[in-house]
C-alpha positions as CSV (number, residue, x, y, z in Angstrom):
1,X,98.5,67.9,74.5
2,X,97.6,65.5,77.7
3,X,95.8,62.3,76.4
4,X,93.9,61.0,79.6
5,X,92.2,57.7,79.0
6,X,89.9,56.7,82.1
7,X,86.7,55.4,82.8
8,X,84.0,57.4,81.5
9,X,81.8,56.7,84.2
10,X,84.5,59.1,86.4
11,X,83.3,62.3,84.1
12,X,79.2,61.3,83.5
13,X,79.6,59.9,80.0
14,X,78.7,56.2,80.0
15,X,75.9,55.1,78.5
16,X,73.1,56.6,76.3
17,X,70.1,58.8,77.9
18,X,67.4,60.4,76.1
19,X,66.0,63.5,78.4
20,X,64.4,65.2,76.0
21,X,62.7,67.8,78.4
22,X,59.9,69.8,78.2
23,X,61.6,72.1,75.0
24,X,59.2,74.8,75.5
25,X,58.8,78.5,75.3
26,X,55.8,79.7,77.7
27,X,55.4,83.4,75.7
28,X,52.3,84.0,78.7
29,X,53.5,86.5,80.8
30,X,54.2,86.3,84.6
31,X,53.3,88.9,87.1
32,X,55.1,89.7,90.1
33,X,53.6,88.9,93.3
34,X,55.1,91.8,95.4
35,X,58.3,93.8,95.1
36,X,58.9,97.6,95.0
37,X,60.5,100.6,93.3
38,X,63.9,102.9,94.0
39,X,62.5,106.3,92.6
40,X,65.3,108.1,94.1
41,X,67.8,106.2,93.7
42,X,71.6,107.9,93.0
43,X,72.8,107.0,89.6
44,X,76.6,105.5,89.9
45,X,78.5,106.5,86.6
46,X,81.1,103.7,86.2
47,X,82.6,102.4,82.9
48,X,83.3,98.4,83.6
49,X,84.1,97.1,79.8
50,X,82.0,93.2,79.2
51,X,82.5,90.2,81.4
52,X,84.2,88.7,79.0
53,X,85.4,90.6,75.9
54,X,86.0,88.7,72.6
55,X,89.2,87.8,72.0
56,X,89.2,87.9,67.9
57,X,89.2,90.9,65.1
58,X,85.9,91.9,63.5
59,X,84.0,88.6,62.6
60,X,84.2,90.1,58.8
61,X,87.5,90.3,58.7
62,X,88.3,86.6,59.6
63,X,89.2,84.1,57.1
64,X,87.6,81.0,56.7
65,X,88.8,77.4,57.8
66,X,90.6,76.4,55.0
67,X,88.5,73.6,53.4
68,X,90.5,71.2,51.2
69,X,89.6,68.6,49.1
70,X,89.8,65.4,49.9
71,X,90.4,62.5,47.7
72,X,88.2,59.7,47.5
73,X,91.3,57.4,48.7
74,X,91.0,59.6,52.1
75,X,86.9,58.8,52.3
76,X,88.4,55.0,53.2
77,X,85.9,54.7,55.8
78,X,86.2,54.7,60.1
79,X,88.9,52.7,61.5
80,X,87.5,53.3,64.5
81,X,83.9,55.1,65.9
82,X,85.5,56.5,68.7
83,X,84.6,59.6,69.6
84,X,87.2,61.8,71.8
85,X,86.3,64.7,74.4
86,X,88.5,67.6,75.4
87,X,88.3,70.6,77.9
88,X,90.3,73.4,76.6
89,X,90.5,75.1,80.3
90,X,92.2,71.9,81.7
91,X,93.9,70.4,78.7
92,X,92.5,67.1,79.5
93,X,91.1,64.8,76.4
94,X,89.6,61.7,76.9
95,X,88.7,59.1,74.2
96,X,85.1,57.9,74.9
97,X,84.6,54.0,75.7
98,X,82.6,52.2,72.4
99,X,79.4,51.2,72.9
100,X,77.5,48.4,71.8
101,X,75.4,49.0,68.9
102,X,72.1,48.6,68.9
103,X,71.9,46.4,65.2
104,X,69.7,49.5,63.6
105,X,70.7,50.6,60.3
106,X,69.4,53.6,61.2
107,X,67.5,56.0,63.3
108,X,66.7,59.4,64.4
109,X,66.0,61.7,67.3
110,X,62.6,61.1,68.7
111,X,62.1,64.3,70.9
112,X,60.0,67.1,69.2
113,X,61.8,69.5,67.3
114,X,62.2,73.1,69.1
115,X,61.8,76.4,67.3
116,X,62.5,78.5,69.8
117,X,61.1,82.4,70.0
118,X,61.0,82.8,66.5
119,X,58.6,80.8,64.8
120,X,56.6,77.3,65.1
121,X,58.1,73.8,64.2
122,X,55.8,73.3,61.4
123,X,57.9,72.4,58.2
124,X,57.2,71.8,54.5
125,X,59.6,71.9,51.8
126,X,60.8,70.9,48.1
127,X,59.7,67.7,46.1
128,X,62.3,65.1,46.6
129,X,64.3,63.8,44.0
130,X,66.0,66.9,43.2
131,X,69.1,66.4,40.6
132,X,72.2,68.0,42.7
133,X,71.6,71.2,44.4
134,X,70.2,74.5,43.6
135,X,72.1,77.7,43.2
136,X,72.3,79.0,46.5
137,X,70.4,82.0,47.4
138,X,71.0,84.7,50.2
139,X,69.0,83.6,53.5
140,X,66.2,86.1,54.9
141,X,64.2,86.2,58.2
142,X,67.1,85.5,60.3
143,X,65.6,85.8,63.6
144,X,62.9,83.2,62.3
145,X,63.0,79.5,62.1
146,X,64.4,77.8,61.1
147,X,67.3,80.3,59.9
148,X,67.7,81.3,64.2
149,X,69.1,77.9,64.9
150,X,71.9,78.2,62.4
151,X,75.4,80.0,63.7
152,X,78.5,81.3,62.5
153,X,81.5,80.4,64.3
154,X,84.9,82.1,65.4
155,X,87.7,79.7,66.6
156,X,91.5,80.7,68.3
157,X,93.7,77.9,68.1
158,X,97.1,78.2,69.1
159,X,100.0,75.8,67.0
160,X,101.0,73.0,69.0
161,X,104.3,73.1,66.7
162,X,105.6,76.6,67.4
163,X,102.8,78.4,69.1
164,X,101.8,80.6,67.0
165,X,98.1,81.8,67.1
166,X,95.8,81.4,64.1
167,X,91.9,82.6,64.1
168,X,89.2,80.9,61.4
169,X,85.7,81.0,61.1
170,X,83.0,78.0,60.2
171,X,79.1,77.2,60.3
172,X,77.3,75.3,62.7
173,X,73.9,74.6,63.8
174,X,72.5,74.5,67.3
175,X,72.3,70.8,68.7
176,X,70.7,71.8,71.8
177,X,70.6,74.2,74.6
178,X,74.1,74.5,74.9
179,X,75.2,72.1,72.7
180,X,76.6,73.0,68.8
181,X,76.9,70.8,66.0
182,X,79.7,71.5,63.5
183,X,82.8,69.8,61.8
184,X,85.3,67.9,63.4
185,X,88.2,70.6,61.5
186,X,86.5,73.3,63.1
187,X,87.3,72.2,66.8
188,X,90.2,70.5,66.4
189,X,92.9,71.9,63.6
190,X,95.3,69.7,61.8
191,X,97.6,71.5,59.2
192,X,95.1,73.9,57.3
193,X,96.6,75.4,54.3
194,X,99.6,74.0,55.8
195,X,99.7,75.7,59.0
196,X,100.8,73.2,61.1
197,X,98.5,73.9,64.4
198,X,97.8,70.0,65.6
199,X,95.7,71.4,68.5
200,X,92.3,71.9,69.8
201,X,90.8,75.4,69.8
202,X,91.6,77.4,72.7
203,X,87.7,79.0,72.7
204,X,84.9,79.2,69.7
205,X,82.6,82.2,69.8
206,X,78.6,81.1,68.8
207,X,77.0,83.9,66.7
208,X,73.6,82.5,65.9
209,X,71.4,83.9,62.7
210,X,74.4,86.8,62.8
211,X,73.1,89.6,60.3
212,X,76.7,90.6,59.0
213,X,76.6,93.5,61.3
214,X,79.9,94.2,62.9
215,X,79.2,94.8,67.0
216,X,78.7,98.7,68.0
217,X,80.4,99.5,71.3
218,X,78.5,97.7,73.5
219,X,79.2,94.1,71.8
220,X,75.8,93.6,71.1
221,X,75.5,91.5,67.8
222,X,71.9,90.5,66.1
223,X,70.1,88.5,65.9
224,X,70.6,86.7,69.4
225,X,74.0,87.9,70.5
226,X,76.7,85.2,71.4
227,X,77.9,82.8,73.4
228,X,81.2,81.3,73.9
229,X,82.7,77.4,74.6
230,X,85.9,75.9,75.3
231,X,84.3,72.3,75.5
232,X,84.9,70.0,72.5
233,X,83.7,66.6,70.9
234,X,85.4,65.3,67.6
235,X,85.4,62.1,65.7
236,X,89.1,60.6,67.5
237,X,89.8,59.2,63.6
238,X,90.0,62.8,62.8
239,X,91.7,64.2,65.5
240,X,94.2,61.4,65.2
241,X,94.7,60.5,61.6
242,X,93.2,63.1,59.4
243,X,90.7,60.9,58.3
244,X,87.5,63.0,56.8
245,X,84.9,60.3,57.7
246,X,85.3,61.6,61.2
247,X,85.1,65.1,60.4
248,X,82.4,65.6,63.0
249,X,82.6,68.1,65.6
250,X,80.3,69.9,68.7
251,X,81.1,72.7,71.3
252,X,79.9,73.0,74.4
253,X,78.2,76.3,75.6
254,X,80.0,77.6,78.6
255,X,77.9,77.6,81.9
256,X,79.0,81.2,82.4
257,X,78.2,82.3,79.5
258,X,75.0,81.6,77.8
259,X,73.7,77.9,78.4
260,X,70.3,78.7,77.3
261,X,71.0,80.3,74.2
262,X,69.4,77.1,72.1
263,X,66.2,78.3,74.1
264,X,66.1,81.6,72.2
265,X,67.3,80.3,68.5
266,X,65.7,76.5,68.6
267,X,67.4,73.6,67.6
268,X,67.8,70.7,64.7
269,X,66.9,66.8,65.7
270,X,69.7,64.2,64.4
271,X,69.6,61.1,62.2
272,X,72.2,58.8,61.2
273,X,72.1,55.6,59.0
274,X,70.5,54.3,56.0
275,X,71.2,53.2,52.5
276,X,72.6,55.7,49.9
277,X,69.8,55.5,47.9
278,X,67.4,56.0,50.6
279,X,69.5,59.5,51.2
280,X,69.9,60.0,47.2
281,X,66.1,60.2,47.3
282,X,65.3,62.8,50.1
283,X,65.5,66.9,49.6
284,X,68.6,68.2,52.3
285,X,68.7,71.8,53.5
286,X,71.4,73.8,54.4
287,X,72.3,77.3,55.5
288,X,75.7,78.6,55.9
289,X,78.2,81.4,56.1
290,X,80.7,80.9,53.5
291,X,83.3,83.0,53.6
292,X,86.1,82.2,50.9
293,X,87.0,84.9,48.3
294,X,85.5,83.1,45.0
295,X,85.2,86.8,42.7
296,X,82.5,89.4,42.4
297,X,82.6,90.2,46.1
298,X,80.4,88.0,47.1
299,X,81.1,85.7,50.0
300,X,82.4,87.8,52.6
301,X,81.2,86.1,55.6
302,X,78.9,88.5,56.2
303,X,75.9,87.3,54.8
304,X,73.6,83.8,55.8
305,X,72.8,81.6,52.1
306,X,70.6,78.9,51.9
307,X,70.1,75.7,49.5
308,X,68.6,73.0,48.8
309,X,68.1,69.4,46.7
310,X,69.4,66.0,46.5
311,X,72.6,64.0,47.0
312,X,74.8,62.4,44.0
313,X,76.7,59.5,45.8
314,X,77.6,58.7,49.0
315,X,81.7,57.7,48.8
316,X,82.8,56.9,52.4
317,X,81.1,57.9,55.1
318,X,80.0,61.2,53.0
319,X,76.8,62.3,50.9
320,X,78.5,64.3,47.8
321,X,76.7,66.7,45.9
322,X,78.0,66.9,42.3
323,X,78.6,70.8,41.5
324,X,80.1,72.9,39.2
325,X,82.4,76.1,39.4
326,X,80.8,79.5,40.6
327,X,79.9,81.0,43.5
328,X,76.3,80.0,43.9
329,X,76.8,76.4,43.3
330,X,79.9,74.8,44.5
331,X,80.9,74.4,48.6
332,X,83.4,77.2,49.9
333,X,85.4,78.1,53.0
334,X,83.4,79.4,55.8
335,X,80.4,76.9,54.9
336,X,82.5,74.1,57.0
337,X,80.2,72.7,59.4
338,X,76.9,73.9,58.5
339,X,74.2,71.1,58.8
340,X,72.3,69.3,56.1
341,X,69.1,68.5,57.1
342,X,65.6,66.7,55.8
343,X,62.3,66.7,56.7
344,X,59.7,64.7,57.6
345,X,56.7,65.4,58.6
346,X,57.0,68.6,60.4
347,X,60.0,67.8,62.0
348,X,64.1,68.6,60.5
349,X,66.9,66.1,61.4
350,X,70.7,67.1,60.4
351,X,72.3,64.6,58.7
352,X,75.6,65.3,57.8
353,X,78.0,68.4,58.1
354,X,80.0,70.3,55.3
355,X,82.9,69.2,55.3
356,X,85.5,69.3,52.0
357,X,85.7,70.7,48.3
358,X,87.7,71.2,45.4
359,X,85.3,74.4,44.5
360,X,84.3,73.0,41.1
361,X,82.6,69.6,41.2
362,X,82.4,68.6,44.2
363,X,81.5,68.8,47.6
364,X,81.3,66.6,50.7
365,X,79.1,66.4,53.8
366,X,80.3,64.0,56.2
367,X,77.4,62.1,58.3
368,X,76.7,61.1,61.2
369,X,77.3,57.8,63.0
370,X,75.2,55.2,65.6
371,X,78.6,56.0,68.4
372,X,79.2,59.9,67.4
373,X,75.1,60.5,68.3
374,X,74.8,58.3,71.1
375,X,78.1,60.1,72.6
376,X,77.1,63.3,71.6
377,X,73.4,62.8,73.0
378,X,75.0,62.1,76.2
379,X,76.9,64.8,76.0
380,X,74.2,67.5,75.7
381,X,72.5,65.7,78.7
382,X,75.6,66.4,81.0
383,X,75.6,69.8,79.7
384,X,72.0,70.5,80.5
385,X,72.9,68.5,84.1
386,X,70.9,67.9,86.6
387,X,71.5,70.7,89.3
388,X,68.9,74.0,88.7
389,X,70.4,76.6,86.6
390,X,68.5,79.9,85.9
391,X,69.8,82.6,83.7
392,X,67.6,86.1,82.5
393,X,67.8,86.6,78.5
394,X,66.5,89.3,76.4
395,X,64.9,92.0,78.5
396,X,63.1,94.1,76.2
397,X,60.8,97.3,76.6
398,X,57.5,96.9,73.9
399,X,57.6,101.0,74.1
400,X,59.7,103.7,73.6
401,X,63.5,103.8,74.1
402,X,63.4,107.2,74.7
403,X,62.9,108.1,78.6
404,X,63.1,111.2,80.4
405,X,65.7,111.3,83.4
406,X,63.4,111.4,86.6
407,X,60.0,109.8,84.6
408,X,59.3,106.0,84.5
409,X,60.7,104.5,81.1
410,X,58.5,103.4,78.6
411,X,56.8,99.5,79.2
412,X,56.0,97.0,78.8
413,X,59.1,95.4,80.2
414,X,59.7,91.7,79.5
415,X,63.0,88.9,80.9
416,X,62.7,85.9,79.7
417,X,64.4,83.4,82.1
418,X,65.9,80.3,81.0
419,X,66.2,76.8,83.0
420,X,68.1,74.9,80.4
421,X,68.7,71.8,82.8
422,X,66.6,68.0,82.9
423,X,65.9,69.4,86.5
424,X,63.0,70.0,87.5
425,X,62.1,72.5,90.8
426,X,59.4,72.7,92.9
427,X,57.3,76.0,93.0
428,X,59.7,78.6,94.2
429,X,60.3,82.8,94.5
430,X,62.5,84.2,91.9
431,X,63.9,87.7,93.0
432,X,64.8,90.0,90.2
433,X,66.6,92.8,90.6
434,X,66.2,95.9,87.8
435,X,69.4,97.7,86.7
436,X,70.3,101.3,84.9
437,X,73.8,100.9,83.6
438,X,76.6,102.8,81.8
439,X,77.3,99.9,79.7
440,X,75.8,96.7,78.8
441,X,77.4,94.5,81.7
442,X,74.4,94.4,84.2
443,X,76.3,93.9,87.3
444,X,75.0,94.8,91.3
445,X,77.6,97.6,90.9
446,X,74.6,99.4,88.7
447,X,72.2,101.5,89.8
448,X,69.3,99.3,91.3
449,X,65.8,100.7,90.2
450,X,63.9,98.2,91.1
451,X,63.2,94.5,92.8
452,X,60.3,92.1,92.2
453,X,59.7,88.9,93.3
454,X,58.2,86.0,91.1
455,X,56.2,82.7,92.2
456,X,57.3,79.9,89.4
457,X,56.7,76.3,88.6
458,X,59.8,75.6,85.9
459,X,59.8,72.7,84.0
460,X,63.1,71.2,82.6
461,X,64.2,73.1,79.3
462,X,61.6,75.6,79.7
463,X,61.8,79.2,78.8
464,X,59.0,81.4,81.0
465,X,58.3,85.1,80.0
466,X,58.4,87.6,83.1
467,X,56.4,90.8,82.9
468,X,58.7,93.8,84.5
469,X,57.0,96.7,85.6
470,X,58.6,99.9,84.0
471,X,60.7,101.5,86.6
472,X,61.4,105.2,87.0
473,X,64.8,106.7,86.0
474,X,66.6,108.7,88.4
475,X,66.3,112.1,87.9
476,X,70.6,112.0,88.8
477,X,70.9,109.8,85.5
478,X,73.3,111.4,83.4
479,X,72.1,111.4,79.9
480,X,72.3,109.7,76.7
481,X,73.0,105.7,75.9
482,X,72.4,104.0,78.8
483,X,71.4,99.8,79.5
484,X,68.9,98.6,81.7
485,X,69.1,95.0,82.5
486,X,67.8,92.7,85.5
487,X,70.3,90.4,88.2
488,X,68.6,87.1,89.5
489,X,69.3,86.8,93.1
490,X,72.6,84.5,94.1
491,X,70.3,82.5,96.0
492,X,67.9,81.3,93.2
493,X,70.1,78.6,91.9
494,X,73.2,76.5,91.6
495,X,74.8,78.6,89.4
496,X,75.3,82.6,89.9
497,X,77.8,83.2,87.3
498,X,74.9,83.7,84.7
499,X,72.3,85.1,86.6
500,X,72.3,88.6,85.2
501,X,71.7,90.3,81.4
502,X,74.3,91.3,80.0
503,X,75.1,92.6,76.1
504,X,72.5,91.5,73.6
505,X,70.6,90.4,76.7
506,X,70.3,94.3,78.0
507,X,67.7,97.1,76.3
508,X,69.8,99.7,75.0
509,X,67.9,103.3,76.2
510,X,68.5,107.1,75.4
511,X,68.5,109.4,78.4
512,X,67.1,113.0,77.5
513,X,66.3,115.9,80.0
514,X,62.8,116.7,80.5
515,X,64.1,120.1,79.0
516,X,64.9,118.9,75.8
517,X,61.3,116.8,76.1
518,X,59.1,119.9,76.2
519,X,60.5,121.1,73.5
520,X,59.4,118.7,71.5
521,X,62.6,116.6,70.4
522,X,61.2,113.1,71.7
């Protein structure tokens, strides 16, 4: 591992900014203001497998992080507030420069929080005061809010000792845009179980609201798909010594993959700070993906749980909920990471992460701290940057997926296009280009069906709904499962290498003959 230390200034990270953006999802469709249609168009048969294919087994077969227990002589406090950075591609880590503090005891995000597509940021929730926390309970809705803007995670880290490659999973909840909050042990890997790895991960794979569903053959996992990140930010007392009060983690969404994907599942404010009583007195809410064998086959990883109530004590730089032995109410492997939030008034602010358990009566959440949010705010802005970055998500038909080779396919046709940067652009022509595909990798290899053009105003952070026309399948499409999927022109922004649908991203149709349609098998 390459320790760089250098000024921070050099890589954008000095300093504190708050650009909250504009958040917002405009569901009012777009019309195009001219374009046209390919109705004979030759269909190109060609099998290219996904961009870039996950390099991990079946997300159910994956064991959890190890989560130990940790002694209340290892909650000794910070030595230091540092905060370290590290690019998995390069190898590079940088510890981040202190800052001064600003003599709060505590405080929290002030930007609104974001739902995303699934539901509104109105909130409500239990009475405070509760006595420890409730048994957990499986989690429903998971394409709603606030459920969408929690994720499972998938991390390869190679050993540092004696290469050898070891692949966990953890929770998280989305931060931002492109920005996830989980555990410090879940980006960078000590000696779990005593597998002596010293390293950070080589990539984490984002599955947000994931409904235990193993992917089909076209990698398309629900409820949002994936994302992937080889960006990292970790407590440096953790990465260096172990210590749990630093156990704080966050992953950076890659540019080519998804950066918008917080614009689809919404996202959690942050708070830090405040007296333990203050935080004994509050309700916390937290969903999670545990994932540790604990009897009765229950916790497999496959399944999103939910709970709720009050802190016991806060030893260290933890809040610690008193629990006893079981399934449904102690912490477990797999839940590492997940993010404890409260409320108040309609808004929900993540607190602390899971962190460590002995699986009977107790279980820690390490919080967050003044230097870890000011560093890991300033971190989401450099990820958002400031150079225009659009990229199409979810184009979905509102009719049938049943179309007839050589007949228009069943619309309404929606993309919704994401510019999850603090830039803002002028009025300009978006060119979308309309796909039929063999696979779910929407590529300008496909067969085009379509283009239209689009006149749009974005703000920064603004997801804008686009209203496709249905285009007509070539009569040369060779049936069955087929993708259709749009390609933003090269030209539209500073970043191509997202600029077209792919997997989860892509509307999966069925290609009969108009044979088999009359008679009757629609």
């Amino acid at each position: 591992m390459k320790w760089i230390v250098q000024s921070a200034l050099a890589l954008g990270f000095l300093g504190y900014a708050s650009l909250a953006g504009a958040q917002s999802h405009d569901p009012i469709p777009i019309e195009p203001v001219s374009g046209e249609q390919y109705p004979h168009a030759i269909f190109l048969e060609h099998a290219a497998e996904p961009a870039i294919a996950p390099d991990h087994p079946p997300l159910s077969d994956i064991p959890p992080m190890p989560m130990p227990q940790a002694s209340d002589a290892q909650l000794r406090g910070r030595s230091s507030d540092e905060v370290s950075i590290h690019d998995a591609d390069t190898g590079e880590t940088l510890v981040l420069p202190l800052g001064v503090p600003s003599g709060l005891r505590e405080a929290r995000s002030n930007g609104p929080a974001y739902a995303g597509i699934g539901g509104s940021t109105s909130a409500s929730g239990s009475a405070p005061g509760l006595e420890a926390f409730s048994n957990m309970v499986v989690a429903g809705g998971l394409s709603g809010w606030p459920r969408s803007g929690n994720v499972k995670l998938v991390m390869r880290f190679t050993s540092s000792i004696d290469s050898a490659v070891y692949t966990y999973v953890c929770s998280g909840s989305m931060a931002d845009g492109g920005v996830v909050q989980t555990a410090g042990h879940c980006v960078y890997a000590r000696d779990p179980d005593g597998n002596q790895i010293f390293a950070w991960a080589d990539e984490i794979w984002v599955y947000p609201a994931w409904d235990g569903v193993n992917a089909d053959t076209s990698n398309v996992f629900q409820h949002f798909g994936r994302a992937r990140g080889t960006h990292y930010l970790a407590g440096s007392n953790w990465v260096n010594d172990g210590n749990w009060d630093a156990d704080l983690g966050a992953i950076r969404i890659r540019r080519d993959s998804r950066p918008g994907l917080g614009l689809l599942t919404g996202w959690f404010g942050w708070s830090w700070g405040g007296d333990c009583a203050s935080q004994q007195a509050r309700t916390y809410y937290n969903f999670s993906y545990p994932a540790e064998n604990c009897g009765g086959g229950l916790h497999t990883g496959r399944t999103m749980y939910y709970w709720d109530g009050s802190f016991d004590s806060c030893p260290g730089n933890q809040l610690r909920i008193d629990t006893t032995a079981g399934c449904l109410t102690a912490l477990w492997g797999g839940m590492s990471g997940s993010g404890a939030y409260y409320i108040s008034g309609d808004q929900r602010y993540v607190h602390a992460v899971a962190s460590t358990s002995n699986r009977t009566t107790i279980g820690n959440y390490a919080r967050f701290w003044e230097q870890w949010v000011t560093d890991r705010q300033t971190y989401i802005d450099t990820t958002r940057g400031t150079a225009v970055d659009f990229s199409p998500l979810r184009f979905r038909t509102g009719g049938s997926s049943t179309v007839v080779a050589g007949s228009p396919a069943s619309g309404p046709f929606t993309v919704l296009v994401a510019n999850a940067t603090n830039n803002d652009p002028a009025l300009r022509t978006i060119t979308v280009r309309v796909y039929l595909s063999t696979n779910s990798t929407i590529s300008a290899t496909d067969t085009l069906l379509a283009t239209w053009n689009y006149s749009i105003d974005f703000a920064p952070m603004q997801l804008r709904t686009l209203n496709v026309p249905a285009p007509i399948i070539p009569a040369s499409a060779s049936l069955g499962t087929r993708w259709m999927g749009v390609v933003l022109d090269a030209g539209s922004d500073a970043f191509p290498e997202n600029n077209a649908t792919i997997e989860w991203d892509t509307q999966k149709i069925t290609v009969i003959s108009s044979a088999i349609f009359k008679n009757g098998f629609e």
